[in-house]
KOLVEX-932114 format. One record per residue (C-alpha): residue number from 1; x, y, z; residue in one letter. Coordinates in steps of 0.1 Angstrom, whole numbers, plus 5000, padded with zeros to 4 digits. Layout:
<nodes>
 num   xx   yy   zz residu
 NUM    X    Y    Z      a
...
</nodes>
This chain:
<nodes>
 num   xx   yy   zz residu
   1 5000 5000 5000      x
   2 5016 5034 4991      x
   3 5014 5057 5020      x
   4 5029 5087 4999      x
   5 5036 5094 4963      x
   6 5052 5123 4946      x
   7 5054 5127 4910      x
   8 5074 5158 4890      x
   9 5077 5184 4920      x
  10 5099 5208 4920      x
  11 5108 5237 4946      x
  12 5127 5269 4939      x
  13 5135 5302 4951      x
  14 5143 5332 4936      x
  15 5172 5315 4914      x
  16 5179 5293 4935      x
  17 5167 5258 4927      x
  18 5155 5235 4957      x
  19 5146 5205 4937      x
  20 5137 5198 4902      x
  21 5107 5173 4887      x
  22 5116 5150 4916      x
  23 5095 5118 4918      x
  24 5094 5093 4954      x
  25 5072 5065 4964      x
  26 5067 5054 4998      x
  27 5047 5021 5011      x
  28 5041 5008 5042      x
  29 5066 4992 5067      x
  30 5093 5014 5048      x
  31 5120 5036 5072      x
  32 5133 5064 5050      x
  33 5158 5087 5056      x
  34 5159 5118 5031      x
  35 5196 5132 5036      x
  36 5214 5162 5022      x
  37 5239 5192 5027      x
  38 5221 5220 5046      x
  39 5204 5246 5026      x
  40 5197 5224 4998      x
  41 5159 5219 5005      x
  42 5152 5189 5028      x
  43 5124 5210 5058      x
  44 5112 5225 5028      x
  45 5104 5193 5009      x
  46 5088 5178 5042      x
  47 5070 5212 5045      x
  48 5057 5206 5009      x
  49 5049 5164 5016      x
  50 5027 5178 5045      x
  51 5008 5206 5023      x
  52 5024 5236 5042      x
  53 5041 5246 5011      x
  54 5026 5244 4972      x
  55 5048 5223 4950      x
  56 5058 5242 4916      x
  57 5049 5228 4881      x
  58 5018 5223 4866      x
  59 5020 5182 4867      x
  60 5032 5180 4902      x
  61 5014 5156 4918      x
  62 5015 5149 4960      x
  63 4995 5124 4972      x
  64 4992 5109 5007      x
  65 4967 5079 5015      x
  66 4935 5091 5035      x
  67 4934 5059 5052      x
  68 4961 5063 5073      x
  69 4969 5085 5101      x
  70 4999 5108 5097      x
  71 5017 5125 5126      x
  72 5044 5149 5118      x
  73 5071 5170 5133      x
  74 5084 5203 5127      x
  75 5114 5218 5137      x
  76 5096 5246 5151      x
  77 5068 5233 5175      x
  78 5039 5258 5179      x
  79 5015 5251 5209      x
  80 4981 5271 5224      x
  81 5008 5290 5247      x
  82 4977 5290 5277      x
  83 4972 5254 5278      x
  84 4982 5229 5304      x
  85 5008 5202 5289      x
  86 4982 5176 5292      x
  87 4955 5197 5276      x
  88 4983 5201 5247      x
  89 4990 5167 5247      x
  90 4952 5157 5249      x
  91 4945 5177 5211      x
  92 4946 5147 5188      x
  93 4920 5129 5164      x
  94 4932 5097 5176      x
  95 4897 5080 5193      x
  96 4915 5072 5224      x
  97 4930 5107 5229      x
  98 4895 5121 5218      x
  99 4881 5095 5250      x
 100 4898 5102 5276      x
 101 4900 5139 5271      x
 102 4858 5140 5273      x
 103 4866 5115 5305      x
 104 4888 5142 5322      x
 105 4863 5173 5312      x
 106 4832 5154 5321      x
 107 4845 5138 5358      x
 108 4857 5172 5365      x
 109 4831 5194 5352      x
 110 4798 5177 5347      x
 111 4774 5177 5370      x
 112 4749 5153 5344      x
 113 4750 5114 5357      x
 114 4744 5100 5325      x
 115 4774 5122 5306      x
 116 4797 5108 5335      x
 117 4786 5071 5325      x
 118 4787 5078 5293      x
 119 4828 5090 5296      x
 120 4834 5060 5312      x
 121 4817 5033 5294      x
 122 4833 5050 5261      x
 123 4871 5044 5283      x
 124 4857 5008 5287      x
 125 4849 5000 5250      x
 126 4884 5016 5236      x
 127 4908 5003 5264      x
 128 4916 5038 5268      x
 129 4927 5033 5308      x
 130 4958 5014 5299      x
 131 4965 5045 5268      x
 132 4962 5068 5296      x
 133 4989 5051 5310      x
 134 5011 5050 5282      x
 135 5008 5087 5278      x
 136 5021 5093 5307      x
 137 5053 5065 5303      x
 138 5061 5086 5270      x
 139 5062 5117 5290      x
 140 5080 5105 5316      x
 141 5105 5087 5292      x
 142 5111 5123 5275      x
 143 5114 5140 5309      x
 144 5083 5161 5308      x
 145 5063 5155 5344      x
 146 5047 5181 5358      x
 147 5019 5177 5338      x
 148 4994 5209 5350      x
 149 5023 5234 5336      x
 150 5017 5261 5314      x
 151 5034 5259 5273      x
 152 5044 5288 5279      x
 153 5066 5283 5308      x
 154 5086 5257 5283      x
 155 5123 5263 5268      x
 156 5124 5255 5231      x
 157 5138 5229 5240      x
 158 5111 5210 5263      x
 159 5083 5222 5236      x
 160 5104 5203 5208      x
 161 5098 5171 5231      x
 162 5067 5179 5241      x
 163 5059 5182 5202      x
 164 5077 5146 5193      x
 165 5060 5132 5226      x
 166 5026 5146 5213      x
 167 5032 5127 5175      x
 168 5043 5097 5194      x
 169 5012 5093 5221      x
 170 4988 5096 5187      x
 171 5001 5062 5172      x
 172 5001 5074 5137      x
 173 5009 5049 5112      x
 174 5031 5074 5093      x
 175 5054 5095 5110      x
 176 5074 5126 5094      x
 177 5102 5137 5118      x
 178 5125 5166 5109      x
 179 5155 5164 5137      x
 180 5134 5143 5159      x
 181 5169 5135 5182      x
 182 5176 5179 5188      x
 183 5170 5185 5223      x
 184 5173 5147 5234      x
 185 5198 5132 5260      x
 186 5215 5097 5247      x
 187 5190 5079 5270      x
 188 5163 5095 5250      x
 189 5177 5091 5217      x
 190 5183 5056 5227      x
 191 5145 5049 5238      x
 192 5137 5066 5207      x
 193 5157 5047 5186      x
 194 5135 5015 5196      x
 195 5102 5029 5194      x
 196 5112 5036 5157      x
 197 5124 5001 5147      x
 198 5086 4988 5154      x
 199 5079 4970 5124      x
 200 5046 4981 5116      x
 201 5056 5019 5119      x
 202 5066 5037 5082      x
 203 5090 5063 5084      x
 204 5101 5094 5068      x
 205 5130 5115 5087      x
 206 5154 5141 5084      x
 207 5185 5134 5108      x
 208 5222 5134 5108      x
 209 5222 5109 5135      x
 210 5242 5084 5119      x
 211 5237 5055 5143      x
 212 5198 5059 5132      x
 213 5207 5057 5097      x
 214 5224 5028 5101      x
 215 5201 5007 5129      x
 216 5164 5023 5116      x
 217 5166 5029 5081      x
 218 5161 5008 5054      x
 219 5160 5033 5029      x
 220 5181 5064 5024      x
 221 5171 5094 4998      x
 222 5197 5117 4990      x
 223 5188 5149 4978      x
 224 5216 5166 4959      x
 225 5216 5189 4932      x
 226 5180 5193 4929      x
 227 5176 5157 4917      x
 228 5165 5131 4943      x
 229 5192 5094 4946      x
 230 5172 5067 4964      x
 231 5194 5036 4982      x
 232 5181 5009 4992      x
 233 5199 4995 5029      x
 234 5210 5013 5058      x
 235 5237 5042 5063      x
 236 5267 5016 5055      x
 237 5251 5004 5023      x
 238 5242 5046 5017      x
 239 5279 5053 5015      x
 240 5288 5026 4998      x
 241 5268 5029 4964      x
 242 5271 5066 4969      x
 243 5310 5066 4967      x
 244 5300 5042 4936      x
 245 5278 5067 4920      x
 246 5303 5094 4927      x
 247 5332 5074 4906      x
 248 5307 5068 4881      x
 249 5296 5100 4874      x
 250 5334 5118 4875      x
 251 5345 5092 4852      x
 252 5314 5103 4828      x
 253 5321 5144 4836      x
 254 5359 5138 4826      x
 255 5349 5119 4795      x
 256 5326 5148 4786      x
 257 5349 5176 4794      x
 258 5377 5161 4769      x
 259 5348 5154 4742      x
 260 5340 5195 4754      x
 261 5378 5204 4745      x
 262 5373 5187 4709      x
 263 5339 5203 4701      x
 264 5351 5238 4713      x
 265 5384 5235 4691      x
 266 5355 5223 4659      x
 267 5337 5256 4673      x
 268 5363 5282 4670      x
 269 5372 5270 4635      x
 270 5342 5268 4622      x
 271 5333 5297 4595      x
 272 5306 5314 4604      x
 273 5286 5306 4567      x
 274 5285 5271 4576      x
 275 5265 5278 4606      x
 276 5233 5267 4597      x
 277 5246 5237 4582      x
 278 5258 5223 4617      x
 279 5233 5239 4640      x
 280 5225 5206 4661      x
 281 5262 5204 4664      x
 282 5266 5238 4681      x
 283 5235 5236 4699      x
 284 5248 5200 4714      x
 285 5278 5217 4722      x
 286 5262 5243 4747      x
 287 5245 5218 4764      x
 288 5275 5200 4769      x
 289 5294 5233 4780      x
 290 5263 5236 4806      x
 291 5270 5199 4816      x
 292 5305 5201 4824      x
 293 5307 5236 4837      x
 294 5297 5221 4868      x
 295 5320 5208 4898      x
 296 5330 5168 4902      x
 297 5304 5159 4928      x
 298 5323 5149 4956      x
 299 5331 5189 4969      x
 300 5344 5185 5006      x
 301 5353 5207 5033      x
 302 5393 5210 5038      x
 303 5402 5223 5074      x
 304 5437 5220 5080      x
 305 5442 5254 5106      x
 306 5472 5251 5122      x
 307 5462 5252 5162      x
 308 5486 5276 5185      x
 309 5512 5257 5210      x
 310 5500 5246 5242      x
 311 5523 5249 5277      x
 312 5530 5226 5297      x
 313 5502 5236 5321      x
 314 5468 5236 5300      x
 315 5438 5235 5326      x
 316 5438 5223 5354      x
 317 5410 5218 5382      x
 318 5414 5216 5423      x
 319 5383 5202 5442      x
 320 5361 5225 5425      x
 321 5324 5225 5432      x
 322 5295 5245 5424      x
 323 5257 5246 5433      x
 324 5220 5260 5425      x
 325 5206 5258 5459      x
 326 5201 5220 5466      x
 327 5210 5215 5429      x
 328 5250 5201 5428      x
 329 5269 5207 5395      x
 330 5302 5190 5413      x
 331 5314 5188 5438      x
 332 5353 5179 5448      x
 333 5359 5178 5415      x
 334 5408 5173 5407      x
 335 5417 5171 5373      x
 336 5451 5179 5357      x
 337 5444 5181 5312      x
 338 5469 5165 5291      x
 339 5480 5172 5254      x
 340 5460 5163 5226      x
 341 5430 5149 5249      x
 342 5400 5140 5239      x
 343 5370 5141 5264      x
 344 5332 5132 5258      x
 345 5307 5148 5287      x
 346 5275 5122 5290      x
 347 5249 5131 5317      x
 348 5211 5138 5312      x
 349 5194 5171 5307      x
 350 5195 5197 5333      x
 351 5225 5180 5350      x
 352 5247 5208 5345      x
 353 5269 5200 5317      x
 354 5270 5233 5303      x
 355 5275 5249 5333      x
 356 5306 5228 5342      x
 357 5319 5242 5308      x
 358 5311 5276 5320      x
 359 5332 5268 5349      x
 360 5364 5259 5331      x
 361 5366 5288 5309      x
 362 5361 5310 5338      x
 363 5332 5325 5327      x
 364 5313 5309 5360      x
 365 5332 5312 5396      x
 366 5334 5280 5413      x
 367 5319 5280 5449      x
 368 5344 5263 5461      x
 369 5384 5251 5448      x
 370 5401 5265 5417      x
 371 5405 5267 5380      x
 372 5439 5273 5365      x
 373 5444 5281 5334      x
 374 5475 5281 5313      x
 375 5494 5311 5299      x
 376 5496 5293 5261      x
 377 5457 5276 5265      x
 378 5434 5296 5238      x
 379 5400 5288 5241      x
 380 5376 5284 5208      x
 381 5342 5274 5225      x
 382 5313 5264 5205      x
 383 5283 5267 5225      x
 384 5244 5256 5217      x
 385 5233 5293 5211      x
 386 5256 5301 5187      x
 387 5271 5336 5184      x
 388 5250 5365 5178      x
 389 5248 5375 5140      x
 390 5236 5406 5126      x
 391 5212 5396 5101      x
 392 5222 5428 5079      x
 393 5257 5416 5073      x
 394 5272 5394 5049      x
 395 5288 5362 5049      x
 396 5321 5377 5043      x
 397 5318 5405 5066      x
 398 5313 5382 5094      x
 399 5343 5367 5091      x
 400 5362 5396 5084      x
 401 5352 5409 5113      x
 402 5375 5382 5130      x
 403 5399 5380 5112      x
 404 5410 5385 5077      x
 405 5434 5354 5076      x
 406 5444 5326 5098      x
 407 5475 5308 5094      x
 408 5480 5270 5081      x
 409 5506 5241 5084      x
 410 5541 5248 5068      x
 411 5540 5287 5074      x
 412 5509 5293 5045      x
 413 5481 5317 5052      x
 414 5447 5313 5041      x
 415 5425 5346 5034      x
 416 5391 5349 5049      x
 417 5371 5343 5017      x
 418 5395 5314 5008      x
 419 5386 5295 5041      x
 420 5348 5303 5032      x
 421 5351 5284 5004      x
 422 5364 5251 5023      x
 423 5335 5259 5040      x
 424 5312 5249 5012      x
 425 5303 5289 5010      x
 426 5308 5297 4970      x
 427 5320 5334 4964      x
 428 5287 5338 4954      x
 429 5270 5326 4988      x
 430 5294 5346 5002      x
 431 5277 5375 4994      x
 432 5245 5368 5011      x
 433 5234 5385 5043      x
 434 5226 5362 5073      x
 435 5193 5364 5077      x
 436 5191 5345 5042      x
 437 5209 5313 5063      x
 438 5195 5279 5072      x
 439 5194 5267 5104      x
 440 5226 5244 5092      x
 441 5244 5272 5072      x
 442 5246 5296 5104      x
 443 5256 5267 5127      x
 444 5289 5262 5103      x
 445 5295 5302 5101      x
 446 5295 5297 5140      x
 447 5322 5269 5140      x
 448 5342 5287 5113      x
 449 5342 5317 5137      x
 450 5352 5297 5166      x
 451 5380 5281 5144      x
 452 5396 5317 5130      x
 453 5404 5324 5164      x
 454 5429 5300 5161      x
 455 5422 5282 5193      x
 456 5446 5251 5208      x
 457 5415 5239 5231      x
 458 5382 5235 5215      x
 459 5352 5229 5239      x
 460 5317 5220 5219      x
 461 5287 5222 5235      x
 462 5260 5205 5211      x
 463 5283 5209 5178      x
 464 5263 5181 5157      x
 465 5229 5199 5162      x
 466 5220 5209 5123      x
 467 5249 5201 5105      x
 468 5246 5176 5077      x
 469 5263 5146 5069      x
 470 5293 5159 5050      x
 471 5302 5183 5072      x
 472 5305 5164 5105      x
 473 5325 5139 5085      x
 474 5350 5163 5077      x
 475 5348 5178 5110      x
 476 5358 5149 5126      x
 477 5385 5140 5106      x
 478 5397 5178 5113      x
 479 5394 5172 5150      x
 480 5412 5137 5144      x
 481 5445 5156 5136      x
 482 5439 5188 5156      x
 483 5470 5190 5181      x
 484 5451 5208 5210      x
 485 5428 5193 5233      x
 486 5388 5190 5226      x
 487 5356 5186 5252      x
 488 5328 5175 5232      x
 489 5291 5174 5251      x
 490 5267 5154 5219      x
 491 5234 5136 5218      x
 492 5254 5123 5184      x
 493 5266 5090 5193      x
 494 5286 5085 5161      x
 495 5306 5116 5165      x
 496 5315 5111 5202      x
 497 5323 5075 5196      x
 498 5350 5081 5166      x
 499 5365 5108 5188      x
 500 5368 5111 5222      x
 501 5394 5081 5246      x
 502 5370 5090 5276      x
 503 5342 5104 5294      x
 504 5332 5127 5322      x
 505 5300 5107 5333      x
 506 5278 5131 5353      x
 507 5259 5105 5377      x
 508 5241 5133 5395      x
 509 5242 5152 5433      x
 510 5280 5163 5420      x
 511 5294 5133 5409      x
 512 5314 5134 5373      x
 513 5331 5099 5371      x
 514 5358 5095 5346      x
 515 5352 5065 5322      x
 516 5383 5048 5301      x
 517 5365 5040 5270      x
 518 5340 5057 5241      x
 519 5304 5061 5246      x
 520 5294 5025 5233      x
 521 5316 5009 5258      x
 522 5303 5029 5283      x
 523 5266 5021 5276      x
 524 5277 4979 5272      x
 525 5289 4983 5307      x
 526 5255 5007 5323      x
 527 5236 4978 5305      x
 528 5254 4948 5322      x
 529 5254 4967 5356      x
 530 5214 4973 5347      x
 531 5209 4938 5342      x
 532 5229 4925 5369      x
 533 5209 4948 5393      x
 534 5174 4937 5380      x
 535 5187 4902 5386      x
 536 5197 4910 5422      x
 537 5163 4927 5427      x
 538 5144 4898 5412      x
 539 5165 4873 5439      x
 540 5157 4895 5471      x
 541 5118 4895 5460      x
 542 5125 4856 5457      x
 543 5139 4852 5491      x
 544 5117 4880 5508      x
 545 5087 4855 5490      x
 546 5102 4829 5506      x
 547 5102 4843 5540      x
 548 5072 4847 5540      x
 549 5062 4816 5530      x
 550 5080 4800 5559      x
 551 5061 4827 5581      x
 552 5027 4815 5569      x
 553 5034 4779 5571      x
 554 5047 4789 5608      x
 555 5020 4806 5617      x
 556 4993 4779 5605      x
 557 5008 4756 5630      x
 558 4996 4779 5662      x
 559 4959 4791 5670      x
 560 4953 4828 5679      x
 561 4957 4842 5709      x
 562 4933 4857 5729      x
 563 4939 4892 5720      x
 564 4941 4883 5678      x
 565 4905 4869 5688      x
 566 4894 4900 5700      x
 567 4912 4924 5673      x
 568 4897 4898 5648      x
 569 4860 4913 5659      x
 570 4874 4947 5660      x
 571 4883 4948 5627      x
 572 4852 4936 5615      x
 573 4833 4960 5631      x
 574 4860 4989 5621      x
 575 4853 4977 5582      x
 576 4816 4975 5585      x
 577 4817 5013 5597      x
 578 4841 5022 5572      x
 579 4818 5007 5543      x
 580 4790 5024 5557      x
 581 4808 5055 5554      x
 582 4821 5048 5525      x
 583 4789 5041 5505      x
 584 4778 5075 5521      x
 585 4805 5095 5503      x
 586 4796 5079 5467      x
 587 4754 5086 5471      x
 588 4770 5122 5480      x
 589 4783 5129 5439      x
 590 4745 5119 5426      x
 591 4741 5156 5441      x
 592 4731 5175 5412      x
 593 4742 5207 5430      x
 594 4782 5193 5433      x
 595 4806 5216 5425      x
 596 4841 5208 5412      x
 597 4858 5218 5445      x
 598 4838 5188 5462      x
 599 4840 5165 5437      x
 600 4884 5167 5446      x
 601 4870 5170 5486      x
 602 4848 5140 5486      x
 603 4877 5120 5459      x
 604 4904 5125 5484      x
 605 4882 5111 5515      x
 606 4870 5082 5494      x
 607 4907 5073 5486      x
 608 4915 5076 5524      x
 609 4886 5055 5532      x
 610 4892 5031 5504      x
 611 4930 5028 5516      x
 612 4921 5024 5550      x
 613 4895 4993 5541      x
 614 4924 4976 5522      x
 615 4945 4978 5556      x
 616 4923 4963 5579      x
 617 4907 4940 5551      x
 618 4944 4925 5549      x
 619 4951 4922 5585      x
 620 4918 4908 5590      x
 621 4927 4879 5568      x
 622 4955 4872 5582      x
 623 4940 4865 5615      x
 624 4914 4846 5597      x
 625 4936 4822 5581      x
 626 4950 4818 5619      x
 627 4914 4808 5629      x
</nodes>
């Protein structure tokens, strides 16, 4: 069953083509990952498979099945800023959402009986208690709990999971995710991750995480050029028939350009009253100039900035600690840096990595201990919120504004438009003012910043958010050979994993641990100590059951005493009263007058009463069995 068909659409603006008569299929049960260098088109082509954009061309064609349910998420998530995080949750057309939101209006609201049985007979026919349930798990597993908050108290970054909790809660059958892992911890990314590979789930998605590429995807869509390359297989079978493709097509550019050579020497000697004669010559000829005028296909970023010298004393840190209140960053926290290290940060959000950051470039004081930083150490700190860009300047002017060279390996220099374009930013893109920028494009005119500083210890806080494919390859082979040391905090397991020898684990209340090993090492280990810690869980619930079996047996073997005998009759009368009382409370919400305020009173006394019954109900039959 096709879920989603497009058929000759193209996207441009201004000159500037997006995509050109591009034609994709997708069916159900298919994971698809569309990838591409920033700027070249990929929100905008999800913006145009949902309907927020118009395609272009007059036999476009985009078609999505009307029997399925489609959930999708935006970069930008837009919410009723007034409501409650449930009541934002609770907006869906999925018939379970739809029941247990007139549940929660009518019990609190309603005063009408039958509107009341009515909410809860609907609950009963959909199975909608245990889908209350697993709304809440999916908020909790995203880290969103207090539940009555206002939208508008959010960061952009708790709406953005709040959004991808809100797709994820409606059980569509196709899902559209641009960046769904921006603003997730590892241990989110990593529940994520499994909720995706459900086999009945199909799957559209814009991501650079590689290690969802390679363990979700089973189809990968390149969009380069305008024109749209379709893969079948995951991110290791993607690079593989790429680099394929890419040999086949240079080889096929080269032979054109030297067929171009030939026909341009036949062009200039041609005399001009034979024109007519060879006109589908000539004209074959300018489409071939158009053809090879354009650059072999595998452009890269080249980074080879020649870092400045460290000392011998880099950064070092005695028993530092700093809290928020009752919130501890760290605490007692000794560490001496060493040349060329590489250090990965893991912790969850709102444990204070980017705070202890703050801390060791002194732009945070400590609470308590020291930071020491050497004479030689430069800085070049690449944080989540980027630098502040005028959107009235240029490309160019940004960058000059640093710097208007930086030097390179064997005493060359390298002008500021020249490192530009390693930068992937033509003379011509140069040109443009920043407000024109993707998301992408202005997070790598940020790390080029950072980098014409010429700094000897890079710290990057989030560097992976928005950056495609080709440039965190090169970026990590750049930071490979860089001589300085780097801290790198990433949700991007990929990157951290080819990079960094260790990790600063933040375990919480102050505690950073250091771990000897990359992230996936790490994780093998949590997962065994996990698992080892269930299993010695599951045996003390075994021997504690066991106990008690031994206790019952014992007890069988005696009769009650005479003060069990007369607790025995206490309690019965002590439950009869409660029950009485209780029954009383329930006739008391038939009141057509109730008011929402007593419907919480007369809840909460019914759930003491009901939890006081259970008490005595259970010692009760434990004398009884004695009897």
């Amino acid at each position: 069953m096709n879920y989603l068909t497009l058929e000759d659409v193209s996207k441009t603006y201004g000159e500037k083509i997006l995509f050109d008569r591009i034609s994709l299929q997708i069916s159900k049960g298919q994971k698809i990952a569309l990838v591409a260098k920033n700027g070249t088109g990929k929100s905008t082509l999800l913006r145009v498979i949902s309907g927020v954009e118009a395609a272009e061309g007059e036999t476009s064609k985009v078609t999505v099945s009307k029997h399925i349910r489609v959930g999708m998420l935006t970069q930008e998530a837009t919410f009723y800023e007034e409501d409650s995080i449930l009541d934002a949750v609770l907006e869906g057309d999925n018939p379970m959402i739809k029941a247990i939101k007139k549940y929660e209006e009518t019990t609190l609201l309603s005063k009408d009986d039958k509107a009341i049985e009515d909410a809860v007979a609907a609950m009963d026919d959909l199975k909608a208690w245990d889908f209350e349930a697993r709304i809440k798990e999916v908020l909790f597993k995203l880290n969103i709990q207090d539940l009555d908050q206002k939208v508008k108290r959010l960061s952009g970054g708790q709406k953005k999971r709040l959004a991808l909790a809100k797709v994820i809660i409606e059980e569509p059958e196709f899902l559209i995710l641009d960046e769904p892992t921006n603003h997730l911890d590892l241990q989110m990314i990593e529940w994520l991750e499994e909720y995706l590979q459900r086999p009945n789930l199909t799957l559209l998605m814009v991501t650079h995480d590689r290690y969802f590429l390679e363990r979700v995807c089973n189809h990968i869509v390149e969009l380069d050029r305008g024109r749209l390359f379709r893969y079948q297989g995951n991110y290791s079978d993607f690079l593989e028939k790429k680099a394929n493709r890419h040999e086949s097509e240079n080889a096929e550019l080269d032979k054109d350009r030297k067929l171009f050579k030939k026909e341009l020497a036949w062009v200039n000697r041609m005399p001009k009253a034979r024109g007519t004669k060879a006109k589908s010559r000539v004209d074959a000829f300018y489409d071939l100039k158009e053809k090879v005028s354009t650059k072999k296909v595998n452009d890269e970023i080249q980074i080879d900035i020649k870092g400045q010298r460290l000392g011998k004393k880099i950064l070092e840190t005695h028993n530092v600690g700093k809290s928020f209140g009752d919130l501890k960053i760290v605490e007692g926290f000794d560490y001496k840096f060493k040349k060329k290290e590489r250090v990965g940060i893991v912790g969850p959000n709102g444990v204070g990595k980017t705070t202890f950051l703050k801390i060791l470039t002194k732009e945070i004081r400590p609470d308590t201990g020291k930071v020491v930083v050497g004479e030689n150490t430069v800085f070049g700190y690449y944080t989540q919120s980027g630098i502040q860009l005028k959107e009235d300047k240029r490309v160019i002017d940004v960058i000059q504004d640093i710097a208007e060279y930086i030097p390179l390996e064997k005493g060359q220099k390298l002008t500021a438009p020249q490192l530009l374009e390693r930068f992937l930013f033509s003379r011509k893109q140069q040109q443009v003012y920043v407000s024109q920028l993707s998301g992408g494009e202005r997070r790598r005119l940020h790390l080029l910043a950072v980098l014409m500083e010429n700094p000897n210890f890079l710290i990057l806080d989030e560097p992976t958010n928005d950056l495609d494919i080709v440039t965190l390859n090169i970026l990590e082979e750049f930071l490979l050979d860089f001589p300085g040391c780097v801290i790198i905090v990433t949700h991007d397991r990929y990157f951290m994993d080819k990079l960094v020898d260790h990790l600063f684990v933040f375990e919480g209340n102050g505690v950073i641990r250091d771990f000897n090993g990359d992230y996936t090492e790490f994780r093998v280990l949590q997962k065994e100590r996990e698992r080892d810690q269930r299993r010695q869980e599951k045996q003390l619930k075994k021997e504690e059951k066991n106990k008690l079996a031994v206790a019952t047996n014992a007890s069988a073997e005696r009769k009650l005493t005479y003060e069990e005998r007369k607790e025995l009759g206490r309690l019965e009368k002590e439950i009869a009263k409660l029950e009485l009382k209780r029954n009383q409370l329930a006739d008391q919400f038939n009141n057509t007058g109730i008011t929402p305020e007593d419907i919480q009173k007369l809840s909460k006394e019914l759930n003491d009463i009901n939890a006081a019954i259970e008490q005595k109900e259970e010692r009760w039959l434990e004398l009884a069995e004695l009897a």
